[in-house]
C-alpha positions as CSV (number, residue, x, y, z in Angstrom):
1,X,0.0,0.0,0.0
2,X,1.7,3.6,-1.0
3,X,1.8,6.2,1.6
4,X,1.7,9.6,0.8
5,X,3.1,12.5,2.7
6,X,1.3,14.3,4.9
7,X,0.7,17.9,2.7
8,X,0.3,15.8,-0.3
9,X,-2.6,13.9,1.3
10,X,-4.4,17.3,2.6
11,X,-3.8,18.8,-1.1
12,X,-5.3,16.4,-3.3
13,X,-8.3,15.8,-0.7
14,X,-8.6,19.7,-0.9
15,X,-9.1,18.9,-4.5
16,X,-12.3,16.7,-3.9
17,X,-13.8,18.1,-0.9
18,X,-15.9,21.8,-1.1
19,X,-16.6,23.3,2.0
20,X,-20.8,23.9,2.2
21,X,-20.3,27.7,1.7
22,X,-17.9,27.2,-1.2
23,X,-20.3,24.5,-2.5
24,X,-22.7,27.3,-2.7
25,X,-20.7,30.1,-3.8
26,X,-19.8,27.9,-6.8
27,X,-23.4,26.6,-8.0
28,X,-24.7,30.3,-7.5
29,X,-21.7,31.4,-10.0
30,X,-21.7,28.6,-12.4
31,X,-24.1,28.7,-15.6
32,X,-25.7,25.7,-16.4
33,X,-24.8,23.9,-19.1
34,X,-27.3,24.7,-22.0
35,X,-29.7,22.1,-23.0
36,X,-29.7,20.0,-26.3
37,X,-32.7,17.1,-26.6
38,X,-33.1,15.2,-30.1
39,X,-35.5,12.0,-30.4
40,X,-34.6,9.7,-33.3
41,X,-37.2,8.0,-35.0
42,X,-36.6,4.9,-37.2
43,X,-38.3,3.0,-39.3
44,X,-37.7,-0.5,-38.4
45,X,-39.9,-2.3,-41.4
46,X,-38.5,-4.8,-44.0
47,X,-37.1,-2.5,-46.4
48,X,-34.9,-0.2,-43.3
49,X,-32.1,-2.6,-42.7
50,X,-29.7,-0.1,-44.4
51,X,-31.1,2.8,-42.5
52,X,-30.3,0.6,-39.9
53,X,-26.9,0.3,-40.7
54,X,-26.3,4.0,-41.5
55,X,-27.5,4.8,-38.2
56,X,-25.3,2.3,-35.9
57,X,-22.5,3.3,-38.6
58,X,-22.7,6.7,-38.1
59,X,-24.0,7.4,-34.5
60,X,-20.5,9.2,-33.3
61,X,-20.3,11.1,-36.6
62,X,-24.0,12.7,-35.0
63,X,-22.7,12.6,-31.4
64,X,-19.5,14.6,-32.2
65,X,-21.4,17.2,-34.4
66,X,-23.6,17.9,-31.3
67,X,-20.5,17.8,-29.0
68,X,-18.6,20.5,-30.8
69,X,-21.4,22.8,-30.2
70,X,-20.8,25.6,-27.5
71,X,-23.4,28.4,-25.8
72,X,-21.6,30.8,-24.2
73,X,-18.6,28.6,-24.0
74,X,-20.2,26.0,-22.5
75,X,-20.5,22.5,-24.3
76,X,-24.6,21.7,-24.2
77,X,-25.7,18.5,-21.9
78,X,-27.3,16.5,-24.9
79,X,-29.7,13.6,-24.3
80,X,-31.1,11.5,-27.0
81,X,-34.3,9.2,-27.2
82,X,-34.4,6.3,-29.8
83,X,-37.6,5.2,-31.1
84,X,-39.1,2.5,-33.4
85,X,-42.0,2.6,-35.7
86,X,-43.4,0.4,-38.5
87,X,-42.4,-2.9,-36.8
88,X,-45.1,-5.5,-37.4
89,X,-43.1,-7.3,-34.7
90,X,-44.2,-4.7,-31.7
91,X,-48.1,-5.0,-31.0
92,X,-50.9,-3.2,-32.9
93,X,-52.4,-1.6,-30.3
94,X,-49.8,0.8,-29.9
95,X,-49.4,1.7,-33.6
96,X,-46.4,-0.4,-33.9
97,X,-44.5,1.9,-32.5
98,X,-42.0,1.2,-29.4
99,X,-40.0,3.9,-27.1
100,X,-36.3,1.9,-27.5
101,X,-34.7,4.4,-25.2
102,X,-36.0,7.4,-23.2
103,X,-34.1,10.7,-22.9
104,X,-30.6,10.2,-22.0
105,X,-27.2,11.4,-21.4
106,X,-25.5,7.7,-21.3
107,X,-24.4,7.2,-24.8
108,X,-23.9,3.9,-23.9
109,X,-27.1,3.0,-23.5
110,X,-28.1,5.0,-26.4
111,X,-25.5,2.7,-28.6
112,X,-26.6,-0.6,-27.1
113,X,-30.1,0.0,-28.3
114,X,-29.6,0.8,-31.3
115,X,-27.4,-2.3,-32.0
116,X,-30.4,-4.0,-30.8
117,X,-32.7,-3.2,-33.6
118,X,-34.1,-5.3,-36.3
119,X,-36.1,-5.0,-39.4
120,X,-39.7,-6.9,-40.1
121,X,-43.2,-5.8,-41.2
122,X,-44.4,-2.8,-42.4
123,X,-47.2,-0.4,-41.2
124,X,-45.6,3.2,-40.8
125,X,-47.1,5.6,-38.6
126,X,-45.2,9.1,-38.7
127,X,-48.1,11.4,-37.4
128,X,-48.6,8.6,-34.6
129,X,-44.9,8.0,-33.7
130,X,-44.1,12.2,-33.5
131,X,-47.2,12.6,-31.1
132,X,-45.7,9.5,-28.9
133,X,-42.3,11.1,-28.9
134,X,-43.4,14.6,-28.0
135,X,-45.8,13.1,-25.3
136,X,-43.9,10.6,-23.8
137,X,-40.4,11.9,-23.8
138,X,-39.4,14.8,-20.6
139,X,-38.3,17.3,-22.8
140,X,-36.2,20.0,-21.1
141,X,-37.9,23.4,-19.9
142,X,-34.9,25.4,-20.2
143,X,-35.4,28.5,-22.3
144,X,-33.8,28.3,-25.4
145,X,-32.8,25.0,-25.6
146,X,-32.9,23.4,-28.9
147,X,-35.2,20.2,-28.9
148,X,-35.5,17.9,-32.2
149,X,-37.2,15.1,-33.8
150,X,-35.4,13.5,-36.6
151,X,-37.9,10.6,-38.3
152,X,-36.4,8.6,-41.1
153,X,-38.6,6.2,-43.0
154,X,-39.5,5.4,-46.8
155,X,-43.7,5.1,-46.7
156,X,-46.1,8.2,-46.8
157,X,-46.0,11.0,-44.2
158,X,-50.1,10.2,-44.2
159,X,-50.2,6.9,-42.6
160,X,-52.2,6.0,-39.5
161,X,-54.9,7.6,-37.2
162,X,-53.3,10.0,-36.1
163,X,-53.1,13.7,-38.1
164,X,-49.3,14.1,-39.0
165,X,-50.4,17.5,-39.5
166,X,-51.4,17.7,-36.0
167,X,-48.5,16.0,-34.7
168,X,-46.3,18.2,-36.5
169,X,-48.3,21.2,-34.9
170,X,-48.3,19.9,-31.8
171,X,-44.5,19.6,-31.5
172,X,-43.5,22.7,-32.6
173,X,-46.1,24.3,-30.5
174,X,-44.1,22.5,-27.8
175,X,-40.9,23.4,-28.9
176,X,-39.7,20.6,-30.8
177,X,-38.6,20.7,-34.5
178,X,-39.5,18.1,-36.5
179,X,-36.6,16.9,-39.5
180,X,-38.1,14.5,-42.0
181,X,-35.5,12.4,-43.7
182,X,-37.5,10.3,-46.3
183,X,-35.5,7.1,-47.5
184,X,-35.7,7.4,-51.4
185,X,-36.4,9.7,-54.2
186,X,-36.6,13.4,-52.8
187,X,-39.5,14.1,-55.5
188,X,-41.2,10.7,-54.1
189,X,-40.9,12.4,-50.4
190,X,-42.4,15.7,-51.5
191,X,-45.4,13.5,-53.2
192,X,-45.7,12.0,-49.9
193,X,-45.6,14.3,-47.8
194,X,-42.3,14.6,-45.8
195,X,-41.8,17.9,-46.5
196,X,-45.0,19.5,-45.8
197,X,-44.7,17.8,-42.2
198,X,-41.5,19.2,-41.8
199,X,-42.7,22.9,-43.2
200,X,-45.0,22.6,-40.4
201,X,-42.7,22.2,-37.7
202,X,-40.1,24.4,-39.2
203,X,-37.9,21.2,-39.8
204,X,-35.6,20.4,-43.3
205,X,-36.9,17.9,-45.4
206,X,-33.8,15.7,-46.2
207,X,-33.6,12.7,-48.3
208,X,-31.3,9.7,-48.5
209,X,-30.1,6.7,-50.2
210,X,-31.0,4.0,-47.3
211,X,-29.0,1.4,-49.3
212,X,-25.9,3.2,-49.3
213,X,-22.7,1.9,-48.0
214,X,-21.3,4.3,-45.2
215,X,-17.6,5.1,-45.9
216,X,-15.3,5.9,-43.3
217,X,-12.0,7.4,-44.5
218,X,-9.1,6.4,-42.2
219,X,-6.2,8.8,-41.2
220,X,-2.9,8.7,-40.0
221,X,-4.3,9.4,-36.9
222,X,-6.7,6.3,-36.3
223,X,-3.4,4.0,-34.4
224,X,-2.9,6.5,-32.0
225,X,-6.3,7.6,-31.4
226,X,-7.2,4.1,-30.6
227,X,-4.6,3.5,-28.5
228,X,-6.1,6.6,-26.3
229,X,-9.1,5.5,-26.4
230,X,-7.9,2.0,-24.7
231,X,-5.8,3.9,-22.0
232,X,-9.1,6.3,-21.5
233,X,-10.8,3.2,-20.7
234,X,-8.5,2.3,-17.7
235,X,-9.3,5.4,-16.4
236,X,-13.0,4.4,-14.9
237,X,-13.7,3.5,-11.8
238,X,-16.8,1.5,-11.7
239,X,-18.8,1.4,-9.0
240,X,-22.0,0.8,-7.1
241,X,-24.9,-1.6,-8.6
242,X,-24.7,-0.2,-11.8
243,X,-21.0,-0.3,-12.5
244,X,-19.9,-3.5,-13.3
245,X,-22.3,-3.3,-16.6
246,X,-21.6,-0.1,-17.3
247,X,-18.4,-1.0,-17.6
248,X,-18.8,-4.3,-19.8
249,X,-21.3,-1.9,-21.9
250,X,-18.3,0.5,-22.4
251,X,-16.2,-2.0,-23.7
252,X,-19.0,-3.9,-26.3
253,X,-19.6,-0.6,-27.5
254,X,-16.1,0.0,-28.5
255,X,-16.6,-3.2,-30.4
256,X,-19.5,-2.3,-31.8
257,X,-18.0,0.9,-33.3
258,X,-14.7,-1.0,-34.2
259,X,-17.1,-3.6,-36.3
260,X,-17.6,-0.4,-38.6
261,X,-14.0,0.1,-39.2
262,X,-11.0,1.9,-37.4
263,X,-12.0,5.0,-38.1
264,X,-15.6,5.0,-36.9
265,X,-13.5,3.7,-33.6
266,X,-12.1,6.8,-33.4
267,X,-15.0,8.8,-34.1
268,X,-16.1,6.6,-30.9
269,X,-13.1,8.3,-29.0
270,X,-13.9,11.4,-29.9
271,X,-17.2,11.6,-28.4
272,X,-15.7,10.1,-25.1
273,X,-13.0,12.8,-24.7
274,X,-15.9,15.3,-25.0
275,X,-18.3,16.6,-22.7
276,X,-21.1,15.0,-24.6
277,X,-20.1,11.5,-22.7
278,X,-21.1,11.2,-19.2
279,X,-21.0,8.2,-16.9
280,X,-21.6,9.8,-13.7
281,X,-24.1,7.4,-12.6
282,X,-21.7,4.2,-12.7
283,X,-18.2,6.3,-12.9
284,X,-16.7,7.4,-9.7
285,X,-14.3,10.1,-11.4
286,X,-17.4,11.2,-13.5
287,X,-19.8,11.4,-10.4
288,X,-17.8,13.2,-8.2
289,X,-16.2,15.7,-11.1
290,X,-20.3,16.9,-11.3
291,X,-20.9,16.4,-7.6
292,X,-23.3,14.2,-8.0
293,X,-21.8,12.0,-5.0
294,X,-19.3,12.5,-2.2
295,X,-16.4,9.9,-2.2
296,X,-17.0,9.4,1.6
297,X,-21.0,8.3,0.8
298,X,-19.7,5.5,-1.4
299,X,-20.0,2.1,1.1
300,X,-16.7,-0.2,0.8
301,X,-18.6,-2.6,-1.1
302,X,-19.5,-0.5,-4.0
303,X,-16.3,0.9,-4.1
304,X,-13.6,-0.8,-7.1
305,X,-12.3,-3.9,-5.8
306,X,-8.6,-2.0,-5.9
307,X,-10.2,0.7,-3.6
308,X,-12.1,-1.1,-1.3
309,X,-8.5,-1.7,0.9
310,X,-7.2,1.6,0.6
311,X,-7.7,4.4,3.4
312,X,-9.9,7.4,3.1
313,X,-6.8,9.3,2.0
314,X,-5.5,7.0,-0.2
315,X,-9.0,6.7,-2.2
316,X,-9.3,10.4,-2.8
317,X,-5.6,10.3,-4.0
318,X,-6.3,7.4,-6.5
319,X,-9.6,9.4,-7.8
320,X,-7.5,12.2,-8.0
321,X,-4.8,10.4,-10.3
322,X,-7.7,8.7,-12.0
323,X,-8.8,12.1,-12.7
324,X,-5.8,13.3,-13.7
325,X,-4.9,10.9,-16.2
326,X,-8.3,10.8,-18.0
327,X,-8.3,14.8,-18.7
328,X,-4.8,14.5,-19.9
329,X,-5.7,11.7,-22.3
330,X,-8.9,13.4,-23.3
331,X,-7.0,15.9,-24.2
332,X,-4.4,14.2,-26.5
333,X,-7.7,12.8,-28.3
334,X,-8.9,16.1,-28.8
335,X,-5.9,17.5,-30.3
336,X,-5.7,14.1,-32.7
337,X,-8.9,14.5,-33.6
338,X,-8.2,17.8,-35.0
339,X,-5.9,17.2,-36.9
340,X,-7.7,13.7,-38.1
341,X,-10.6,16.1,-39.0
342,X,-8.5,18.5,-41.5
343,X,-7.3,14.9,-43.1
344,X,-10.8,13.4,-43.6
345,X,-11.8,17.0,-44.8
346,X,-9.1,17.2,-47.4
347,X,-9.7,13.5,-48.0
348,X,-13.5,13.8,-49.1
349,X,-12.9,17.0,-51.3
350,X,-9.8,14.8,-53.1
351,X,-12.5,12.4,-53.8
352,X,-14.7,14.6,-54.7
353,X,-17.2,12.0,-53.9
354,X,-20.9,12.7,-55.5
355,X,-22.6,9.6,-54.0
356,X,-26.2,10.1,-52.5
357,X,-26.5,11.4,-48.9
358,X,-26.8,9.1,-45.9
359,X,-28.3,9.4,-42.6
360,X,-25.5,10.7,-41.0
361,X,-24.6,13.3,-44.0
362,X,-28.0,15.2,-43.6
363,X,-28.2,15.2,-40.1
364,X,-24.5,16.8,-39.5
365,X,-25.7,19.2,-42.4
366,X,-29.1,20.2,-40.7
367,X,-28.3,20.4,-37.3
368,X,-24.9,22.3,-38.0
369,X,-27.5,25.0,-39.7
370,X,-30.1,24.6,-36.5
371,X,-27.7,25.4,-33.8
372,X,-26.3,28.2,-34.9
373,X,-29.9,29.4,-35.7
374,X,-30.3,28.5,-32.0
375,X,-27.6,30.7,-30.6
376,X,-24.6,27.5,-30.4
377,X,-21.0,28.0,-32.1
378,X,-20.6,25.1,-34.0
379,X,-16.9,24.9,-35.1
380,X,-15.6,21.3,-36.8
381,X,-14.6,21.0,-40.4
382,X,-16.8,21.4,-43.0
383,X,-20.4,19.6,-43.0
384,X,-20.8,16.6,-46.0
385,X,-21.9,17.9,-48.6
């Protein structure tokens, strides 16, 4: 067991521990981050297992976008909702339509889920699947926050019981802007309706190619970011009930990205050396860097097993480190990345590629144009085009 000296001890338990009046002093000062909600809506019928595929291929191309944002300097809290629709697999009674994930800041989760999906059937419900998600879902309250549905699918806007006109009107009377990205022909989408739903929810009507094959260009970068991202991963200290998955769901997800090529890995690490990724529910470092627990309310048994020995002292030192280490290697991502960002860049204009858009491509695109309409500084390289 390492002992420290005395003054060391003291300092880096100063680091951890704010008196109550400081405690105060600090929240009363410090701005809250601003707010960023976007519900994803997927078709999930026979004919989506490419959308599908963009989506779980290009999920930290999307996360990163909304992680480069800043309000005021501060990077937004985002949360993101999954749903299905069109699923002749989920029951008819509820339109079949399924809430896969609620609002959420663990992109974990978020990931998981969406690796979960599968395709079968085909009944698409838009109007009935934007009144679910703008019902259901605990948007924020926070003044001028920017809230988003994006619903991708291939069949008319006009489907079901339930009025996608007064969906649509519903959720921007709410708030929420509603993207329609038809899958297909962007005449066929007009025809159908996509566009006058998103008219009426002052949205972008986007179309894609669902079939298309995401390409990830790799860069010189990729090795080393990769390597990061493994050493950021030995920075968590899992803890409580919730840790031990949270920790094996870190780890599949890496895999899960990796599956899509090295550099959608990286993209991966990108999002996790933002402020975007948060794990303060099953991360000690993370929980006690947003006060959301005291080190000294943690029981032994939900401590790590290599902290469950260690003195008081000694724990808050080994956060400390823990702490340490992480922003340091966060940082080295976010330097990599930029420079892996002016390759890609230069990469796709060499290229000149002039393939139809994907789910990811039109996304970045819209929401890059939303935010700043919203007050956010978006600064990354330039969107797809």
């Amino acid at each position: 067991m390492r002992r420290w000296p005395l003054y060391l001890a003291t300092f880096l338990m100063s680091a951890l521990v704010i008196q109550p009046a400081q405690a105060h002093e600090n929240k009363r000062l410090t701005q809250p981050r601003p707010a960023v909600d976007v519900a994803i809506l997927l078709d999930t019928s026979n004919s989506m297992d490419g959308l599908i595929d963009q989506a779980k291929g290009q999920l930290w191309t999307i996360i990163n976008e909304f992680a480069s944002a800043k309000k005021h300097g501060l990077t937004p809290r985002l949360r993101v909702a999954l749903f299905e629709y069109g699923n002749t697999s989920l029951p008819a009674s509820e339109g079949y339509i399924r809430q896969v994930v609620p609002l959420t800041d663990d992109l974990d989760v978020l990931s998981e889920a969406l690796f979960s999906l599968t395709t079968n059937g085909g009944d698409e419900y838009c109007g009935q699947v934007i009144d679910e998600a703008v019902k259901r879902l605990d948007w924020t309250g926070e003044p001028n926050a920017y809230k988003a549905i994006f619903i991708a699918g291939n069949e008319p806007f006009t489907q079901g019981a339930v009025d996608y006109k007064k969906a649509c009107a519903y959720a921007i009377g709410h708030g929420v802007i509603v993207n329609t990205i038809h899958c297909g022909d962007y005449k066929t989408g007009i025809q159908g309706m996509w566009q006058h739903g998103a008219r009426l929810a002052e949205g972008s009507y986007l179309n894609i190619n669902q079939d298309r094959a995401v390409v990830h260009i790799d860069a010189p970068q990729d090795v080393e970011l990769i390597e990061y991202n493994r050493r950021l991963n030995s920075t968590y200290l899992w803890y409580g009930k919730e840790g031990r998955a949270a920790g094996a769901r870190q780890m599949q997800q890496d895999s899960n990205a990796a599956s899509y090529g090295r550099g959608n890995l990286a993209q991966r690490a990108a999002s996790k050396s933002s402020g975007a990724y948060n794990n303060e529910k099953a991360d000690l470092v993370d929980a006690i860097k947003n006060e959301s627990v005291a080190l000294g309310e943690v029981s032994e048994e939900d401590l790590p097993e290599p902290m469950q020995d260690m003195t008081e002292e000694e724990r808050a030192i080994y956060v400390q480190e823990q702490t340490v280490e992480r922003e340091a290697i966060q940082a080295k991502i976010r330097e990599l990345t930029e420079a892996r960002e002016k390759h890609v860049a230069e990469e796709r204009r060499r290229m000149a590629e002039d393939g139809d858009a994907t789910l990811g491509d039109v996304i970045v695109r819209s929401v890059r144009e939303q935010l700043n309409d919203a007050g956010f500084d978006v600064e990354k390289a330039p969107a797809p085009e």
